[in-house]
SETORSE-260749 format. One record per residue (C-alpha): x negated, y negated, z. Coordinates in steps of 0.5 Angstrom, whole numbers, plus 500, padded with zeros to 3 digits. Layout:
N
XYZ;...
! end
This chain:
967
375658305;377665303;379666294;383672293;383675286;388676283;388683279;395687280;402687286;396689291;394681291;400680294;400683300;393680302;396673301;401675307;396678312;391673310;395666310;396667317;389667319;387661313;392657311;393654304;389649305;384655305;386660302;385660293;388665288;383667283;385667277;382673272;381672265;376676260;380676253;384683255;392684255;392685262;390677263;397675261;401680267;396677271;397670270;404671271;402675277;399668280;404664278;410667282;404667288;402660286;410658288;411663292;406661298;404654295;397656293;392653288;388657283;382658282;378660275;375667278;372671273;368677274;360676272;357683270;350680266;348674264;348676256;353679252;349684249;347687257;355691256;352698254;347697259;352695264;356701262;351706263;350703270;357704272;355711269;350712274;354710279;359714278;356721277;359721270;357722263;358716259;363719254;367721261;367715264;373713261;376706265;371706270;368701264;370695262;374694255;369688253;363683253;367678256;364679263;357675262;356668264;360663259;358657256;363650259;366649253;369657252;371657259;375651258;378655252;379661256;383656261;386651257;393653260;392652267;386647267;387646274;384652276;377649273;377643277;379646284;372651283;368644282;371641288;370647292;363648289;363640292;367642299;361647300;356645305;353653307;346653305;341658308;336653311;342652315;341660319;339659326;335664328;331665335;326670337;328673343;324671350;321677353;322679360;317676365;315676373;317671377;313665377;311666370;313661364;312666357;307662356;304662363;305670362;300669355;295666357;294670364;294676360;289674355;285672361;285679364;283682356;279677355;274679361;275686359;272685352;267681354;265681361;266676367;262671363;266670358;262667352;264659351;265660344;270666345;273660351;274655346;277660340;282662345;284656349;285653341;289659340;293659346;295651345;297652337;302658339;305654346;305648340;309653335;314656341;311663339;309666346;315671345;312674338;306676342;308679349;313683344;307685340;303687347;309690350;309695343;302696344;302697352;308703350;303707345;297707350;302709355;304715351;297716348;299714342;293711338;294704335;291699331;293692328;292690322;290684317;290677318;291679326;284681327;283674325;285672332;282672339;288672342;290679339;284682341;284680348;292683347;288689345;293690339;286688333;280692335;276687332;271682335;273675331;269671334;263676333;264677325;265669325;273670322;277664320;284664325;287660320;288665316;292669321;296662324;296655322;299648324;299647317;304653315;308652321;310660318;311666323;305670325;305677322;302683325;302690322;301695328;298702324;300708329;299714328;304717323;307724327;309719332;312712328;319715330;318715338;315706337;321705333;326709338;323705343;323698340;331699339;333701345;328696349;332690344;339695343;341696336;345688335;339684336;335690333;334692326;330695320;328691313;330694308;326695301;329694294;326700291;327699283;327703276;321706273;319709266;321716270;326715274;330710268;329715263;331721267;338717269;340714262;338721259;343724263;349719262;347719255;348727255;341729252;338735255;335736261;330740258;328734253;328728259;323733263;319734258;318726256;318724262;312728265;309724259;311718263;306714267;307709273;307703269;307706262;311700258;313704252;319710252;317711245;310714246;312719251;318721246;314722241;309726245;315730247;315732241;322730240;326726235;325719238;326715232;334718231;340714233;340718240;334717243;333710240;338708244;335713250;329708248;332702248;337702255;331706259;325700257;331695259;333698265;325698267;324694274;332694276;334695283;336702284;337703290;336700297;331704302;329703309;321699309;317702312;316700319;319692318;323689324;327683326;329682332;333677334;335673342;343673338;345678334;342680328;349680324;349673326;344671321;343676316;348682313;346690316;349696315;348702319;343707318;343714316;341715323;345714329;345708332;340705327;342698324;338696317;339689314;340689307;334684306;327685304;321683306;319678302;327675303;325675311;319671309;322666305;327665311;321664316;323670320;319674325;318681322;315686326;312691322;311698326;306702319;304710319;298711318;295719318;288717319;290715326;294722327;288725325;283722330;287723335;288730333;280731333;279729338;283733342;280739339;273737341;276737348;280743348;275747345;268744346;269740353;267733349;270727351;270722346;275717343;274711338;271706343;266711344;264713337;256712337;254707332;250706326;249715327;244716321;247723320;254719318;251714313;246719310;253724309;256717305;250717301;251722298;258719297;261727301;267724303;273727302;278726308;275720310;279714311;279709305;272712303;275719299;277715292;275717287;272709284;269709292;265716291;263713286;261706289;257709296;250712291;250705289;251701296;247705300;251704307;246703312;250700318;257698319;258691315;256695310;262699310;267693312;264691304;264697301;272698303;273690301;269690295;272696291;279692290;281689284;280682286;272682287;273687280;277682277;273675280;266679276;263680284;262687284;255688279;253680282;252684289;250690287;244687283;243682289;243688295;238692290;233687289;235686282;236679282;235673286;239670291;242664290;247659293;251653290;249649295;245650302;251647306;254654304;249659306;252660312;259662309;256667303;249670306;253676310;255677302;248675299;252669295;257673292;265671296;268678297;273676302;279671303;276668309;269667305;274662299;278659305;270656308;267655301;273649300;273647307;266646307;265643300;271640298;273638305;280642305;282642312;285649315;292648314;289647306;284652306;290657307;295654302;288655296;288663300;296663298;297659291;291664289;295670292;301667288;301672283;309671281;306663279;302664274;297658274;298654282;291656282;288650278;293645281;285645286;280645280;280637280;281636288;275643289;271640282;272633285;270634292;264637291;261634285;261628290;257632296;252632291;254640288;251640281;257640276;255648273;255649281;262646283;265649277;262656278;264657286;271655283;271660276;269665283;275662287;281663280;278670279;280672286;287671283;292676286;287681289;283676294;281682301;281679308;275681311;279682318;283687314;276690312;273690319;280694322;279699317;272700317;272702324;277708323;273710317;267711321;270714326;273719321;266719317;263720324;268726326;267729319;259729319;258732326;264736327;266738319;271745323;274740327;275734322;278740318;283743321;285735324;286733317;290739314;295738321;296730320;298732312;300729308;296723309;289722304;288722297;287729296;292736297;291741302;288746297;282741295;281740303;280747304;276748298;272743300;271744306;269752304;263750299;261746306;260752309;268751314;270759314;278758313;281764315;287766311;296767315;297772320;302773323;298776329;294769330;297763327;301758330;305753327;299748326;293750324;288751330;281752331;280761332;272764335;268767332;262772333;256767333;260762338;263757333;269757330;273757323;281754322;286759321;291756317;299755319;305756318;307749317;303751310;308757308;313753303;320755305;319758312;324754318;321752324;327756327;324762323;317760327;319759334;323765334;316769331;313766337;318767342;316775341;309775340;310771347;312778351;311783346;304786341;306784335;302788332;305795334;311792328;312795321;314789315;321791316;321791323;320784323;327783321;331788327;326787332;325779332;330777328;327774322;331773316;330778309;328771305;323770311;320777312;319777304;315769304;310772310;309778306;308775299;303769302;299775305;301774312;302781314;297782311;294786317;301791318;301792310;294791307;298792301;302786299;307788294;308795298;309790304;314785300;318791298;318794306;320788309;325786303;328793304;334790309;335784305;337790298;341794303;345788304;345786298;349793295;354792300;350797305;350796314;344793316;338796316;335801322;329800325;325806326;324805333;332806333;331811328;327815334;333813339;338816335;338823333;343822328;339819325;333822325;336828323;338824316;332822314;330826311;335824306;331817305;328816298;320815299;317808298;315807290;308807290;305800288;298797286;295793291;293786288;286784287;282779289;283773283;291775283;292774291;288766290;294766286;300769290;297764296;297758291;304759290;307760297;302756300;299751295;292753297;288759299;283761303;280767299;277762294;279758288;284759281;278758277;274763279;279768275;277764268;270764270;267769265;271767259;269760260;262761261;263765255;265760250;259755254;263751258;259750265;260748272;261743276;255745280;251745274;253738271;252735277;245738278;244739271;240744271;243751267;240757270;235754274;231751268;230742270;234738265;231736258;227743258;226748253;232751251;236748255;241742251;244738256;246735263;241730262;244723261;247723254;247729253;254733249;257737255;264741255;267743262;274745264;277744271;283743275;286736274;287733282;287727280;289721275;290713276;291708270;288702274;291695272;283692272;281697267;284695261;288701260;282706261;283712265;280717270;281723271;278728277;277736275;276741280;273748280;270753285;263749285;266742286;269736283;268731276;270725275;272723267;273716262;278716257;278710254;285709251;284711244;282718247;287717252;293716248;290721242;290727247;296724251;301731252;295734255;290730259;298728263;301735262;296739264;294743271;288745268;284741262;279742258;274736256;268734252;263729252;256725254;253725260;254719264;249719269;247712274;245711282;247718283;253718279;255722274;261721269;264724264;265720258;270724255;271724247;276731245;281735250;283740249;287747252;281751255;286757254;287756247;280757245;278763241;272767243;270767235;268759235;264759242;262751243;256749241;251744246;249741241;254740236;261737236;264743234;271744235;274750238;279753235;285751240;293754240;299750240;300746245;306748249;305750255;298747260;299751265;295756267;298763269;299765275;302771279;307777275;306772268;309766272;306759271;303756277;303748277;298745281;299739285;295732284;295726284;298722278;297714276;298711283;
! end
């Protein structure tokens, strides 16, 4: 069945092309009506169709939103995707509200005349069978031997990687694990999935490309015996029917991490192994955020850039209110413009905005895959992406191959290249030695920055208090650190139990085995799923159903559904009632957040081979880490900072010695510092680059001049200039500003209309001339940068610098108005005197404190009640900061605005932590040296008007710097 609507004469033609191919009995006209004046000349339009080829009309008409009062958002909407201002957007709009969802009785008014075309859309509603339910989808067989059946083929492969994980003498728990396994996956016909997921991980091996299963896939034997997980199930006692189960009858689903640089050569082969028809990628519905629809609806509304800007810098992720930020903006919020930028902005928060590309989901089909859901073409030749997202592909029980960038194996995989390169040790993940106590004491001193799921801020703060001592610890620390066990109230339970500060204690000694690992506290999915199968007799099947009604965070309440059957079941076992109804109080709190511990343990292990390669070879996991960015929690200038103060010598750009990728250089003393690459100079061309190294290849390059670079190597004028502005040819022209000039000089003469510059090797060459230069004007004589200013001359070309850091430009005049270091707040000691001595006020334990740094990060967590934390930094080391909500949202424009922040509070120290717990922000360069803070008073300093945070960089010009904002 096919309904042409009828608008203007062109209906006419489809009816001739289409009626062919239909015919009437499956062909409708689509009778338009919204109460405008066209709708006559339509109906008049449909009825000479409606005779003409005997045709039956039907009620059409066109659904915009579901409620009148959603017109002007939908006119905005338009606006947005026209690229037009609302007041230009002329007949792209609708004339009225008259395309929302009616009421049965004003459709029957809207078609009174020809009520006909109403019954004909009820008895095509009846006549239509179509439902998604009725989608076959196959997933494809994959290629075996000759004599083999798919799953004579699985079984055999798991076989071989079963001998080669456990030896000839294969365990008889992991035999029986494994043959149960296999037989649930012939049951279920998902041998396929499998040999495909061996197939993509035998391709990374092959090309040297490092690879790791994640999630509920390390629940499962047969995985691990594929080598797709690197988790011994059996061995962490983790429960398979979180990965698969009879019950849930849905497909499996396997997130293989890959190194992140070389995603693009996996999923390059995953479409020409399959072909881009039984081949394509998951799209992902990316949605409108406070930002993003404040910044749209400003610009259709007309408001000034420069005020939306300003307001949505204010904003942050999850912010629920425009007005705040207005306010804060210090604009008009409350008159007729930006009330109804407030308005449209809040309305159009959590729309879908646009369609993106998931991040690695596959489906792969043995029919075409435009046969079961709709695709289009990707921006990349020969890419097909379905118009689906993840979550519509796993309401349609289809297989998704998720193929997932992860930078920290890009980073290993780069480390341990290096060490073979330039210090002859071969090493790899598998042959990482275990439980190296240097690691575990690195991590008690929370000294993490780079390391994989180990570098957070609420994880540094968490190692002082754990006290890793071997790798389960760290396969907790990881889980433990998550919303679920914050939200269930399991974290301090642990912690006090694992330091002796309370007793252990169990519901029932039936479910010792379950909770000992965790001391009686569940932490993990796994541990919940075994809690109800051994208390309340659920079976697998069942125990998954509790994970995922917990996990169901869409249904509020699907989780007490289980009380009575879990309370019930256990009362009856003889639990004591408090018990039963306190393990299912601990079930209910891991809501939406519950962690698997398969997943847990397949993180733990890079976290410790990146925590290893960081402790024993600090230089090598630097420089791997600043070429696999971006990846991590942190910005290549807190990398390198922190990589300085643990004594990594950072060498600056060279156009002499740098490469593309920073690398590792030699030093006298026979060890080695980083030399920074070109991948870090903001603006420079690959081409650039390769033409740079092309020449150092034949020819010294030490032997040019600045302006040389340009005639003899063939580097373009905005080039040359880059290279001498971020100290690159530093070794030419010590002087930075009289090596911007020479080597911008061809780029002024082409810009006054002058032929192009002439080298001076030319020069000698060329008698004419060499007799003219004489004429040439001298080289304006220019001062040469100081220390301070070329730090910020780096932070602008380069985003760091290897000659120090911002702060220590404003360190004088901050100690001079009594604001300390990092180094000294940690320590608490002021000038070498001990906390709490004569003469020295403060960095005991709730004591006043004032303190100014780089904001490198702020998060705004969901679970902490809309407390925030932010991470200052300085030339001496990190701070971490609260601000409840009443600070937060006193000094708003500040605390979200500024690259440089000023705080006071009291001194939070516990288990090695030390917080500030903030109760005033401030501007530190607003303060007036006439009102020097005092230690022990609250005493406001003097502040300017806040109008710009940041601080000021080279030739006046600020200079933001990067963080990392309420993600």
């Amino acid at each position: 069945m096919l309904v042409v609507p009828v608008l203007d004469e062109t209906a006419a033609g489809l009816v001739e092309l289409l009626l062919p191919a239909f015919g009437p009995s499956q062909l409708f006209l689509g009778a338009v009506r919204h109460e405008i004046p066209e709708d006559r000349r339509r109906h008049v339009l449909m009825a000479d169709l409606c005779k003409r080829y005997h045709l039956r009309s039907v009620a059409t008409p066109e659904l915009l939103y579901h409620h009148p009062d959603r017109q002007r958002l939908q006119d905005v909407l338009t606006s947005i995707r026209h690229g037009v201002k609302l007041r230009e957007a002329g007949t792209r709009l609708r004339p009225n509200n008259r395309y929302a969802l009616s009421h049965p009785a004003q459709m029957r008014q809207r078609y009174q005349d020809i009520p006909e075309a109403l019954s004909t859309g009820l008895e095509l509603l009846e006549r239509a069978e179509f439902g998604l339910e009725m989608l076959e989808y196959r997933y494809p067989e994959e290629p075996i031997p000759e004599g083999y059946s798919s799953e004579g083929r699985l079984r055999e492969l798991c076989r071989h990687g079963a001998h080669e994980r456990y030896g000839e003498c294969m365990p008889e728990a992991v035999r029986l694990q494994l043959e149960k396994e296999l037989s649930l996956i012939r049951e279920l016909r998902y041998e396929g999935y499998f040999l495909t997921m061996y197939e993509i991980v035998a391709f990374c091996r092959s090309q040297g490309i490092l690879c790791q299963g994640r999630g509920s896939a390390a629940n499962s034997v047969v995985c691990y015996s594929l080598g797709i997980t690197a988790v011994d199930p059996v061995r962490m006692q983790l429960l398979f029917e979180r990965f698969l189960s009879r019950e849930r009858a849905e497909p499996p689903d396997i997130d293989l991490d890959i190194e992140h640089q070389r995603r693009e050569e996996v999923i390059t082969y995953v479409y020409k192994r399959y072909g881009r028809r039984h081949a394509a990628m998951v799209a992902n519905t990316i949605r409108y955020r406070p930002k993003s629809a404040l910044r749209d609806v400003g610009k259709v509304l007309d408001i000034p850039q420069l005020h939306v800007e300003r307001a949505a810098r204010l904003l942050g992720h999850r912010s629920e209110s425009i007005e705040p930020a207005l306010r804060d903006a210090g604009l008009p919020y409350d008159s007729p413009p930006y009330l109804l930028l407030r308005e449209l902005a809040e309305q159009l928060c959590d729309v879908p905005r646009h369609l993106s590309i998931h991040p690695g989901g596959f489906l792969l089909g043995a029919e075409e895959v435009a046969c079961i859901v709709p695709v289009e073409n990707g921006r990349m030749p020969g890419r097909t992406v379905i118009q689906w997202d993840k979550y519509d592909i796993e309401e349609m029980n289809l297989f998704k191959v998720d193929l997932l960038g992860l930078g920290a194996l890009t980073q290993l995989r780069m480390g341990f290249e290096l060490l073979h390169r330039h210090l002859g040790v071969d090493i790899s993940m598998a042959s990482i030695p275990a439980n190296d106590p240097v690691v575990y004491e690195m991590l008690h001193r929370a000294d993490t920055v780079g390391v994989f799921q180990l570098e957070s801020r609420a994880q540094m703060a968490m190692l002082p208090r754990m006290l890793p001592k071997q790798f389960y610890d760290l396969v907790i620390e990881i889980s433990i650190v998550r919303p679920g066990p914050i939200a269930g109230g399991m974290v301090h339970p642990y912690l006090k139990r694992r330091a002796g500060e309370e007793e252990l204690s169990y519901p029932h000694s039936a479910l010792i085995p379950v909770l000992e690992r965790t001391l009686g506290v569940p932490i993990f999915q796994e541990q919940v799923m075994r809690v109800a199968m051994i208390a309340a007799d659920y079976t697998p099947g069942e125990a998954d159903q509790l994970r995922r009604d917990m996990a169901a965070w869409r249904r509020h309440g699907v989780i007490e559904r289980h009380h009575d059957r879990i309370v019930g079941r256990m009362i009856t076992k003889g639990i004591e009632p408090r018990f039963a109804e306190q393990v299912f109080d601990q079930i209910r709190g891991f809501g939406e957040y519950g962690f698997p511990e398969s997943h847990a343990g397949g993180f733990a292990l890079i976290a410790y081979a990146t925590a290893w390669l960081r402790a024993r070879y600090p230089v090598v996991f630097t420089c791997a880490l600043l070429n696999a960015w971006p990846m991590g929690f942190y910005s290549p200038a807190t990398i390198v900072e922190d990589a300085r103060r643990h004594g990594v010598e950072m060498l600056p750009l060279c156009i002499v010695y740098s490469a593309w990728d920073c690398v590792l250089a030699s030093r006298k003393d026979g060890g080695f510092a980083v030399r920074i690459g070109f991948r870090y100079l903001k603006g420079l061309r690959r081409s650039e680059y390769d033409r740079l190294e092309a020449f150092r290849r034949r020819e010294d390059i030490k032997t040019l001049s600045p302006a040389e670079l340009q005639s003899e190597i063939g580097l373009s004028a905005a080039a040359v200039e880059l290279l001498a502005e971020a100290g690159a040819l530093d070794l030419l022209e010590a002087n930075r500003r009289r090596a911007v000039w020479r080597g911008g000089a061809r780029h002024h003469e082409q810009a006054a209309g002058n032929e192009a510059a002439v080298s001076p090797r030319r020069i000698l060459r060329d008698p004419i001339h060499a007799l003219l230069r004489g004429f040439e004007q001298p080289t304006p004589e220019f001062d040469a940068p100081g220390p301070e200013e070329q730090i910020l001359w780096d932070y602008e070309f380069t985003g760091h610098s290897t000659a120090g850091h911002p702060m220590q430009r404003f360190r004088e005049f901050l100690a001079s108005l009594g604001l300390r270091t990092a180094e000294e707040v940690l320590s608490g000691t002021d000038n070498n005197r001990k906390a709490g001595s004569v003469g020295n006020p403060g960095y005991a334990d709730n004591n006043h404190v004032v303190y100014a740094g780089m904001v490198i990060c702020r998060q705004r967590p969901s679970t902490a009640g809309g407390v925030v934390f932010i991470t200052l930094e300085d030339e001496t080391g990190f701070i971490n900061l609260i601000l409840r909500t009443s600070v937060f949202e006193a000094f708003r424009p500040l605390v979200v605005g500024s690259s440089v922040l000023g705080v006071e509070g009291k001194i939070q120290r516990a288990d090695g932590v030390v917080h500030i717990l903030v109760e005033r922000c401030f501007n530190p360069f607003g303060l007036r040296k006439t009102k020097k803070t005092s230690h022990n008073s609250k005493q406001a300093s003097q502040l300017q008007d806040y109008s710009d945070p940041d601080y000021i960089g080279r030739d006046g010009r600020p200079v933001r710097v990067q963080s990392r904002d309420f993600q």
